[in-house]
PDB file of N, H, CA, C and O in Angstrom:
ATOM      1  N   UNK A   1       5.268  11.745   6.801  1.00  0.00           N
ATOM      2  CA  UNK A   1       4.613  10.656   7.483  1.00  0.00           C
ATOM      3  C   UNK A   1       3.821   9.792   6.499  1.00  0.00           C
ATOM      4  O   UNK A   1       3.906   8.577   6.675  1.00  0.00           O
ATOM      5  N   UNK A   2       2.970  10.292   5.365  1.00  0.00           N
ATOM      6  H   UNK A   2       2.901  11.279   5.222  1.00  0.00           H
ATOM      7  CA  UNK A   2       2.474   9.637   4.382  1.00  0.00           C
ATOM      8  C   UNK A   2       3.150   8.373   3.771  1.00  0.00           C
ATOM      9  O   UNK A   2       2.861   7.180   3.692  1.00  0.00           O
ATOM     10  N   UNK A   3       4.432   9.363   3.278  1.00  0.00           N
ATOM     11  H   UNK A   3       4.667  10.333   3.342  1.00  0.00           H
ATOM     12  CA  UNK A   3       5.547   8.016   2.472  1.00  0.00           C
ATOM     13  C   UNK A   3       6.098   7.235   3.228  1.00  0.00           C
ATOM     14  O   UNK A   3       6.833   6.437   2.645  1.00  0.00           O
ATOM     15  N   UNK A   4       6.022   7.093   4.751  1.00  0.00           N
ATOM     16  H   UNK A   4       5.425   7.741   5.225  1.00  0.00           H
ATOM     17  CA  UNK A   4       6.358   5.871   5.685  1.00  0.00           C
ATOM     18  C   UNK A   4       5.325   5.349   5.384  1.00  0.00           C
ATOM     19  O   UNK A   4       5.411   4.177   5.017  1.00  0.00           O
ATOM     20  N   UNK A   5       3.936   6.003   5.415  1.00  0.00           N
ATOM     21  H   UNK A   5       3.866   6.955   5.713  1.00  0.00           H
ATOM     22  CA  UNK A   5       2.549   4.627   5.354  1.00  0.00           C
ATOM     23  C   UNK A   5       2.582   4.141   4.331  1.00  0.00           C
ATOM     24  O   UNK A   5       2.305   2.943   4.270  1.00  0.00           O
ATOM     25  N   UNK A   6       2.880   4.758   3.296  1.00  0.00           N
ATOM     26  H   UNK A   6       3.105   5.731   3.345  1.00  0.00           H
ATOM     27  CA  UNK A   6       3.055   4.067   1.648  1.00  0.00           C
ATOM     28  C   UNK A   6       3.835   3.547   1.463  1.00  0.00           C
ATOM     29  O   UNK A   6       3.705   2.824   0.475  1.00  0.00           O
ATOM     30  N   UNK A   7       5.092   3.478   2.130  1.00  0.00           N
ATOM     31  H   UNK A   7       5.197   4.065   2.932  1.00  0.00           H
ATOM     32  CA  UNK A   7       6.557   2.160   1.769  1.00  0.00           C
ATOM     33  C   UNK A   7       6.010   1.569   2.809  1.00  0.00           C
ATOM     34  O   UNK A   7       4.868   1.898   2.488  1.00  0.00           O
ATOM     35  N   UNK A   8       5.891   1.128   3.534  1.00  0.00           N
ATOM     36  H   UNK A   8       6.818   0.860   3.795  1.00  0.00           H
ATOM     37  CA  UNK A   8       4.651  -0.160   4.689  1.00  0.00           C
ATOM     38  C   UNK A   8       3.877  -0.323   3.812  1.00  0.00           C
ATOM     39  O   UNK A   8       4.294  -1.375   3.329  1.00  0.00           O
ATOM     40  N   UNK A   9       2.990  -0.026   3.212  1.00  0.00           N
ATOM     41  H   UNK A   9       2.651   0.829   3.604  1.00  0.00           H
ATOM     42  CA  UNK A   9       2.166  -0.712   2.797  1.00  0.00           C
ATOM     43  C   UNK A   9       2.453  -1.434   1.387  1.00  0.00           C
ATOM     44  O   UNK A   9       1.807  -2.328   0.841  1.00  0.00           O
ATOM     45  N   UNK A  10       3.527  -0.825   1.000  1.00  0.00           N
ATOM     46  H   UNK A  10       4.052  -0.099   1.444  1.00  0.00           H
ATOM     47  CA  UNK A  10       3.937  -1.738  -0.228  1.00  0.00           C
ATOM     48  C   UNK A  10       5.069  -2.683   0.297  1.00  0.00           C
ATOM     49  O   UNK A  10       5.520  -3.650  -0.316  1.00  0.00           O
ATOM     50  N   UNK A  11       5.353  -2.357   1.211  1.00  0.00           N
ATOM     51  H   UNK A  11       4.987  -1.571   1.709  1.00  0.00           H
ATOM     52  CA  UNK A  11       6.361  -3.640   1.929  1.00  0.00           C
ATOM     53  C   UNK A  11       5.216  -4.650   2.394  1.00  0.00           C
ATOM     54  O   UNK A  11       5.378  -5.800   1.985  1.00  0.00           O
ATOM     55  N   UNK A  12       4.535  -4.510   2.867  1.00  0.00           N
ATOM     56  H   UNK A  12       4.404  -3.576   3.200  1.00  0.00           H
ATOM     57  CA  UNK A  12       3.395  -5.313   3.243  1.00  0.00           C
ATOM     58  C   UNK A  12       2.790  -6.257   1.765  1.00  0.00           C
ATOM     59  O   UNK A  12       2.873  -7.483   1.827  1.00  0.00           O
ATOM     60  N   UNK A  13       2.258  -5.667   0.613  1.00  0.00           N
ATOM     61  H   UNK A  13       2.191  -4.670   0.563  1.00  0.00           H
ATOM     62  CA  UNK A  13       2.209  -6.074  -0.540  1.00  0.00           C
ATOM     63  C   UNK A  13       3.058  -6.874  -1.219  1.00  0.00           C
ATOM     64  O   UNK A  13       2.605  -7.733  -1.976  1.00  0.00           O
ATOM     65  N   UNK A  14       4.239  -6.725  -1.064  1.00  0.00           N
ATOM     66  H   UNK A  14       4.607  -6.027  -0.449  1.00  0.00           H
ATOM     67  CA  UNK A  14       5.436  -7.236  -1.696  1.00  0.00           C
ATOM     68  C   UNK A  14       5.722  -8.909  -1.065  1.00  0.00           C
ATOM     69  O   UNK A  14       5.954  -9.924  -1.722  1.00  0.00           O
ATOM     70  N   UNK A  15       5.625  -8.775   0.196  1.00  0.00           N
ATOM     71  H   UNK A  15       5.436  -7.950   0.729  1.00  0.00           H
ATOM     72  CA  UNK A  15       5.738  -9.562   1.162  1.00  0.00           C
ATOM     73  C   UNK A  15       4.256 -10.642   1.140  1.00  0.00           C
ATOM     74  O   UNK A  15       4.222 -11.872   1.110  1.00  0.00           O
ATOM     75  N   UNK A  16       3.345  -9.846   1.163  1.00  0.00           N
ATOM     76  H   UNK A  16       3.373  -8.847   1.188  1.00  0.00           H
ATOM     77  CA  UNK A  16       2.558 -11.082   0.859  1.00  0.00           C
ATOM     78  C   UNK A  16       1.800 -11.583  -0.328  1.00  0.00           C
ATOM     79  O   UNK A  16       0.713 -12.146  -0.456  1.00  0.00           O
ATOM     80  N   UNK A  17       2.922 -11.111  -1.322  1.00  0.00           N
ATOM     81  H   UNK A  17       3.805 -10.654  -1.218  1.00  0.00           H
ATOM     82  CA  UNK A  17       2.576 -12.007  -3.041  1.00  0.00           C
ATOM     83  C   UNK A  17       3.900 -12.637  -2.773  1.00  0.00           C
ATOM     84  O   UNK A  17       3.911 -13.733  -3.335  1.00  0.00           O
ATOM     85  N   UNK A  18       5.349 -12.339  -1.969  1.00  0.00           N
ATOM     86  H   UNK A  18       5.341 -11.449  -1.513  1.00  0.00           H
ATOM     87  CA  UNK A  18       6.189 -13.399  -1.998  1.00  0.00           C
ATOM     88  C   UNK A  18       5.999 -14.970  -0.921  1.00  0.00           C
ATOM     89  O   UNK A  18       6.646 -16.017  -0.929  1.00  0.00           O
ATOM     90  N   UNK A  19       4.867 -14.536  -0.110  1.00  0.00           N
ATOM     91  H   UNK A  19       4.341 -13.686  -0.104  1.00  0.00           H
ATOM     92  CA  UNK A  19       4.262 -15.571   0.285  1.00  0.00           C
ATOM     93  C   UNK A  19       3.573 -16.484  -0.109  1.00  0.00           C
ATOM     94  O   UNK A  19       3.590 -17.623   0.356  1.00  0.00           O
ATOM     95  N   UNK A  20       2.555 -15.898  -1.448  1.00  0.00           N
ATOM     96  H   UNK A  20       2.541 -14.972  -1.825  1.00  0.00           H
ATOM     97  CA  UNK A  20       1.554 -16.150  -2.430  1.00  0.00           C
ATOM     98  C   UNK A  20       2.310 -16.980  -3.157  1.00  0.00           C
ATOM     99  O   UNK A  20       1.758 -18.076  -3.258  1.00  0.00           O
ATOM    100  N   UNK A  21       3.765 -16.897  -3.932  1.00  0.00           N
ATOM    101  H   UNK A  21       4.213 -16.006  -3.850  1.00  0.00           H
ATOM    102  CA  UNK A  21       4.121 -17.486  -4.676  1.00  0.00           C
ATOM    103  C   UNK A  21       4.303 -19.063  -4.850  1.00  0.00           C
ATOM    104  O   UNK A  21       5.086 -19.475  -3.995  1.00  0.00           O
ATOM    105  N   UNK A  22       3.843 -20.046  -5.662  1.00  0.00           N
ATOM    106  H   UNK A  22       3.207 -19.712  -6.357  1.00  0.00           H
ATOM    107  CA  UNK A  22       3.621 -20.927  -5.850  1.00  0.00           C
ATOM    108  C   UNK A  22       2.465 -21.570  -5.227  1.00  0.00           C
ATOM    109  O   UNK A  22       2.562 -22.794  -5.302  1.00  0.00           O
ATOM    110  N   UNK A  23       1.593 -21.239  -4.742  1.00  0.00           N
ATOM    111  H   UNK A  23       1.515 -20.244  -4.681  1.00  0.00           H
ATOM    112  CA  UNK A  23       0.011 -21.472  -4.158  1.00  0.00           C
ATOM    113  C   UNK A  23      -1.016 -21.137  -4.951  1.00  0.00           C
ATOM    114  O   UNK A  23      -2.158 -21.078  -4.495  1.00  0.00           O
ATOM    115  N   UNK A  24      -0.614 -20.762  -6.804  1.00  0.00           N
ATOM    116  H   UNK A  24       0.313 -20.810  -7.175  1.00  0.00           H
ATOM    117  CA  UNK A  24      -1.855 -20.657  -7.381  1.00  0.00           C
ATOM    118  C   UNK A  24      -2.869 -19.084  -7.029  1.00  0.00           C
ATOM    119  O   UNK A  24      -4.087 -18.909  -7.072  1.00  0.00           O
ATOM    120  N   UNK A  25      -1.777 -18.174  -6.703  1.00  0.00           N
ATOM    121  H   UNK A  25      -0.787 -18.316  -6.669  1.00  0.00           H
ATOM    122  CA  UNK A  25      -2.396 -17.128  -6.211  1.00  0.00           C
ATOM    123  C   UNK A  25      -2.841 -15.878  -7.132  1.00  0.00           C
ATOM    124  O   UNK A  25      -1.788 -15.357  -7.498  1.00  0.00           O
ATOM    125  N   UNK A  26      -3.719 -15.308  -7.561  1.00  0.00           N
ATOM    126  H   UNK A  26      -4.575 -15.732  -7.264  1.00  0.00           H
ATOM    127  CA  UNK A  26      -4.816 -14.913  -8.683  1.00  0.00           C
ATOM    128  C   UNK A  26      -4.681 -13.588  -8.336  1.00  0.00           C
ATOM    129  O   UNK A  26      -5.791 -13.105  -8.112  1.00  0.00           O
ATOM    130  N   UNK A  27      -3.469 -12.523  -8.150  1.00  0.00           N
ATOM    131  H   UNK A  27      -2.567 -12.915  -8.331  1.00  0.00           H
ATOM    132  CA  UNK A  27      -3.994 -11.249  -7.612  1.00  0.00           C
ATOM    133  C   UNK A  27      -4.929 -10.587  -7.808  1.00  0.00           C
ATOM    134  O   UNK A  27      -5.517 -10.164  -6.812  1.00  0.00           O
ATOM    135  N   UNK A  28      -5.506 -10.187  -9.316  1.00  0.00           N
ATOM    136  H   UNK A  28      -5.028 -10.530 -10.125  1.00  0.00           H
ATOM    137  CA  UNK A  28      -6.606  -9.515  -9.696  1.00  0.00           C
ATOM    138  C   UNK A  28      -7.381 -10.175  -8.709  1.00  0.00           C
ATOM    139  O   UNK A  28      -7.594  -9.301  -7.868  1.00  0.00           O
ATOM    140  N   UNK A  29      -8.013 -11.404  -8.274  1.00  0.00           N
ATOM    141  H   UNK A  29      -7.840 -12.114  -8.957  1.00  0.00           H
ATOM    142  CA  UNK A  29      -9.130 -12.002  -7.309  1.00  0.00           C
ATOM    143  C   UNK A  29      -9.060 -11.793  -6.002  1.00  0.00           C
ATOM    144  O   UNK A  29     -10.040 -11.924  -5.269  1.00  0.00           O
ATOM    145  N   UNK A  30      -7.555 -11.351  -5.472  1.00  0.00           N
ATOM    146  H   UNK A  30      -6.759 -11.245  -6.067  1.00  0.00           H
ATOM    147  CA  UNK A  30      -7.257 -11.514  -4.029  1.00  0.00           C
ATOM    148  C   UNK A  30      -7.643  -9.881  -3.235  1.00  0.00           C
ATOM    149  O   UNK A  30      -7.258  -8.724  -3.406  1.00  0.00           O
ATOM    150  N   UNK A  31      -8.428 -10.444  -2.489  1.00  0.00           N
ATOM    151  H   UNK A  31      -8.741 -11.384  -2.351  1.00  0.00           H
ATOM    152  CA  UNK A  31      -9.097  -9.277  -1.407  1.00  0.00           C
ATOM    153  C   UNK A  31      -7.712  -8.532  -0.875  1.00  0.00           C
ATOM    154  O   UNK A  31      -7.720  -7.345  -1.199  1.00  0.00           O
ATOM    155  N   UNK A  32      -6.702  -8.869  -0.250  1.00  0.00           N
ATOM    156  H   UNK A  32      -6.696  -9.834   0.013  1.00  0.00           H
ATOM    157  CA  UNK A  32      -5.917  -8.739   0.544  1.00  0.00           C
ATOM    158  C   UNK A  32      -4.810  -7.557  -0.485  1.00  0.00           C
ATOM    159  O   UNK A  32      -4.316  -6.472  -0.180  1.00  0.00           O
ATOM    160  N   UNK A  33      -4.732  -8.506  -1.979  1.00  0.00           N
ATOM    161  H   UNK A  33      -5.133  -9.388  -2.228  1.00  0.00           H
ATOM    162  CA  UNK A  33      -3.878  -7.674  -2.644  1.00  0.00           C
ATOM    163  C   UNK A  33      -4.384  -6.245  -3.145  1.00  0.00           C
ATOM    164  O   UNK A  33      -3.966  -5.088  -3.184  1.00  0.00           O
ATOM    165  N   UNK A  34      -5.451  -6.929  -3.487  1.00  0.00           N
ATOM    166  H   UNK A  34      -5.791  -7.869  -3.455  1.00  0.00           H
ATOM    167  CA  UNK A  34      -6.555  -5.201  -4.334  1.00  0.00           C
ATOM    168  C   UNK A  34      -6.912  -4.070  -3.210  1.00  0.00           C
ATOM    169  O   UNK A  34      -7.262  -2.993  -3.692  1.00  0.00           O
ATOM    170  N   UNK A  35      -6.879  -4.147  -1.854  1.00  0.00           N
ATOM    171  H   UNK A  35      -6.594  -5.022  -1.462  1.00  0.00           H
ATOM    172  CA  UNK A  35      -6.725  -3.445  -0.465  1.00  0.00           C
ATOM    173  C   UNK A  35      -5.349  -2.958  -0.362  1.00  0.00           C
ATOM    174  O   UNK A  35      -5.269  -1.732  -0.278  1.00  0.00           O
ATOM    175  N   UNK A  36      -4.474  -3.471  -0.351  1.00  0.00           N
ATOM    176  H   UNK A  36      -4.539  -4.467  -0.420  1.00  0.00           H
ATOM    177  CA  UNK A  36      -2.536  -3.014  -0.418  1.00  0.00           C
ATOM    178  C   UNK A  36      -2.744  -2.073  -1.407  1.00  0.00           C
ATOM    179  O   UNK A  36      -2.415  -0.887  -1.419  1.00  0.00           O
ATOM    180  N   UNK A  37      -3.488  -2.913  -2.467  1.00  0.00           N
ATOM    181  H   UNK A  37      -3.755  -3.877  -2.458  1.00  0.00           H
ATOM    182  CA  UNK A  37      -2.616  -1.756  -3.956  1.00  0.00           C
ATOM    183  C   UNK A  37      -3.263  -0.589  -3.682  1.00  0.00           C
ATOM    184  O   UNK A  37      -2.627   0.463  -3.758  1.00  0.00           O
ATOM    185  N   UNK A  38      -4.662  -0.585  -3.312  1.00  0.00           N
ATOM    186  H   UNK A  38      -5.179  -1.439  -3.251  1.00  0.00           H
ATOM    187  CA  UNK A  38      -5.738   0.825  -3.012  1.00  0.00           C
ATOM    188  C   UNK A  38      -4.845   1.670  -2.288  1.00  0.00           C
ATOM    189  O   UNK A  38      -4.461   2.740  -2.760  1.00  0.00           O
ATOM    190  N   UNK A  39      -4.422   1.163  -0.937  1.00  0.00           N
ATOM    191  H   UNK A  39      -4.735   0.294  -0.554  1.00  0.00           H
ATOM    192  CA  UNK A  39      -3.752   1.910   0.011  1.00  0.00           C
ATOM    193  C   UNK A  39      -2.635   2.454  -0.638  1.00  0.00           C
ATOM    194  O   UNK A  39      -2.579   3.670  -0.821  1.00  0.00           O
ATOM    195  N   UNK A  40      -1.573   1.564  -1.078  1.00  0.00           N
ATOM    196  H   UNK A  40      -1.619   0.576  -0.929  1.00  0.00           H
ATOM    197  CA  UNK A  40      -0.247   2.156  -1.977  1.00  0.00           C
ATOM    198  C   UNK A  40      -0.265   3.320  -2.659  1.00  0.00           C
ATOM    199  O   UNK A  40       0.493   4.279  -2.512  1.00  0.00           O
ATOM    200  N   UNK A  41      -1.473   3.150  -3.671  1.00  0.00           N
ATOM    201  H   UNK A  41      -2.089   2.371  -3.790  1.00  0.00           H
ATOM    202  CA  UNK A  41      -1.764   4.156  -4.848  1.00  0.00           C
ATOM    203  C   UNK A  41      -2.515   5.196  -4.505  1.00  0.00           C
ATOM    204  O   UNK A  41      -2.721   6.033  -5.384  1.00  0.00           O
ATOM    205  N   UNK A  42      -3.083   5.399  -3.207  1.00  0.00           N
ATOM    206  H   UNK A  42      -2.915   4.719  -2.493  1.00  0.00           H
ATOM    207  CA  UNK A  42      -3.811   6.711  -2.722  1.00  0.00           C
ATOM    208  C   UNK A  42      -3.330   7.882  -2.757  1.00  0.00           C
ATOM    209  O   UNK A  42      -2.365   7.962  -1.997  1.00  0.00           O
ATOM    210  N   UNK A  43      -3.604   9.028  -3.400  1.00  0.00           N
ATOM    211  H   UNK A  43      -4.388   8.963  -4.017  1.00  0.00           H
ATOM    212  CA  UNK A  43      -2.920  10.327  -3.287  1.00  0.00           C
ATOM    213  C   UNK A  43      -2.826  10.519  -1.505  1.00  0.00           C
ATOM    214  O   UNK A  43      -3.759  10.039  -0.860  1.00  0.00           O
ATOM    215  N   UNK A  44      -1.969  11.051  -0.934  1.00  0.00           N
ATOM    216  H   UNK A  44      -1.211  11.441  -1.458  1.00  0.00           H
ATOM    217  CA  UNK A  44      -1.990  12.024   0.352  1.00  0.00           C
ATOM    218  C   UNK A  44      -2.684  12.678   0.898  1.00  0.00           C
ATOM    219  O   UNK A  44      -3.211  13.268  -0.046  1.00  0.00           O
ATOM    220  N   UNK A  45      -3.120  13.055   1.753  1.00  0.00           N
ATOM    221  H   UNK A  45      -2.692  12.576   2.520  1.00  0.00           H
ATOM    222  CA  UNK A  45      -4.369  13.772   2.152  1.00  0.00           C
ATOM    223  C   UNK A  45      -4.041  14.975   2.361  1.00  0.00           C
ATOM    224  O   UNK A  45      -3.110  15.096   3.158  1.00  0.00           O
ATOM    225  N   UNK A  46      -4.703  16.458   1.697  1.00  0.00           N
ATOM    226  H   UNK A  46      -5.459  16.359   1.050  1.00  0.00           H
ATOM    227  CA  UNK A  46      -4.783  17.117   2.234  1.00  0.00           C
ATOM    228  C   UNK A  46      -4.592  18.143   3.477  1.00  0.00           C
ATOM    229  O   UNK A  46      -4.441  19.365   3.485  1.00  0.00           O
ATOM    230  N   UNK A  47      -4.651  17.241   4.466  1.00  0.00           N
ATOM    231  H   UNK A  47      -4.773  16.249   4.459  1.00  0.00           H
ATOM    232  CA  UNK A  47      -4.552  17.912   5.666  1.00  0.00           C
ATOM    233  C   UNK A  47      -2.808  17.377   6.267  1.00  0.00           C
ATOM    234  O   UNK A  47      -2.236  18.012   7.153  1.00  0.00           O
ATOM    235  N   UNK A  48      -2.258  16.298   5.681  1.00  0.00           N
ATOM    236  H   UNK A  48      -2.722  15.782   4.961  1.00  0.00           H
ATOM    237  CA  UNK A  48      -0.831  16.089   5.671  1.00  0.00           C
ATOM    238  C   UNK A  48      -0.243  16.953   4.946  1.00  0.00           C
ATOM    239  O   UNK A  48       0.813  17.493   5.274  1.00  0.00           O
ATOM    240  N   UNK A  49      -0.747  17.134   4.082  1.00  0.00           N
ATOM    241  H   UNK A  49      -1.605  16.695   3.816  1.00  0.00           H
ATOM    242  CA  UNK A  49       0.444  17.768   2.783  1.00  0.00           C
ATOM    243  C   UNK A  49       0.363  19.936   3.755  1.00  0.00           C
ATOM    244  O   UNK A  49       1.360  20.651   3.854  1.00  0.00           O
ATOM    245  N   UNK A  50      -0.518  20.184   4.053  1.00  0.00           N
ATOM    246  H   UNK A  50      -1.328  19.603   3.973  1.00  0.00           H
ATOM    247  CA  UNK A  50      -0.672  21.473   4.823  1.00  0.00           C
ATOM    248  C   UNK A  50      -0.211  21.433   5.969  1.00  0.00           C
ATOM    249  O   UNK A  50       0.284  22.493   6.352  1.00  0.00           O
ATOM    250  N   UNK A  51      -0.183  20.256   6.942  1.00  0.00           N
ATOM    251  H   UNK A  51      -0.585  19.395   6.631  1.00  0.00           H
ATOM    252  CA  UNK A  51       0.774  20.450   7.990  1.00  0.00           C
ATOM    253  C   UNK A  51       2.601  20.243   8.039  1.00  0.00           C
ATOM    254  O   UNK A  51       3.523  20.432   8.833  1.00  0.00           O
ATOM    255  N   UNK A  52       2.447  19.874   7.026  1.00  0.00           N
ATOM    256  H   UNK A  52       1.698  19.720   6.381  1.00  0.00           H
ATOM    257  CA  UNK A  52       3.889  19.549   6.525  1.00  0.00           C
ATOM    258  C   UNK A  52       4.728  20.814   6.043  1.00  0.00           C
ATOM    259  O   UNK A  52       5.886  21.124   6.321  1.00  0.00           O
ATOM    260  N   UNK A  53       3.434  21.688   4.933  1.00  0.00           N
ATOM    261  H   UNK A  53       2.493  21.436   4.707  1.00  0.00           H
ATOM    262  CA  UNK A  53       4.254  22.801   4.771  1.00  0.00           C
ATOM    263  C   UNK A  53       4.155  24.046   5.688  1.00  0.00           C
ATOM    264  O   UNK A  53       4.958  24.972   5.578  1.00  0.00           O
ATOM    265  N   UNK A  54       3.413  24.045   6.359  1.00  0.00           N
ATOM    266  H   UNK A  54       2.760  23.293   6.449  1.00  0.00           H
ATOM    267  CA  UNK A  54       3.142  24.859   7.555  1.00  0.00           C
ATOM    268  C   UNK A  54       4.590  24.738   8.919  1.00  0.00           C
ATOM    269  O   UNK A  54       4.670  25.548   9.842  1.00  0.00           O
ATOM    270  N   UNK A  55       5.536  23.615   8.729  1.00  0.00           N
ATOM    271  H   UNK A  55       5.471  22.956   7.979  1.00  0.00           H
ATOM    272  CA  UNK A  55       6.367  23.676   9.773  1.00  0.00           C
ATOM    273  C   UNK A  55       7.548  24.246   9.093  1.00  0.00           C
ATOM    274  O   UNK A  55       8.578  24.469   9.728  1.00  0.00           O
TER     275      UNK A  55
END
């Protein structure tokens, strides 16, 4: 379930720097992008990775 939220959220990312493109868009500055990448790059939690191997 993790790596569905993490390919969404980099589909989400991807999608809106190909929106960004040609508007002068500054990722290092952009709220929206530095939030995607956080989410993308988050290790898994704990309590996923134990219910996962528990089935």
């Amino acid at each position: 379930m993790a790596a569905v939220a993490r390919h969404e959220t980099r589909a989400l990312l991807r999608a809106h720097l190909a929106a960004a493109v040609g508007h002068r868009h500054l990722t290092r500055h952009c709220a929206v992008c530095h939030r995607l990448l956080k989410l993308a790059m988050e290790p898994p939690a704990a309590d996923e990775d134990g219910a996962a191997a528990g089935r």
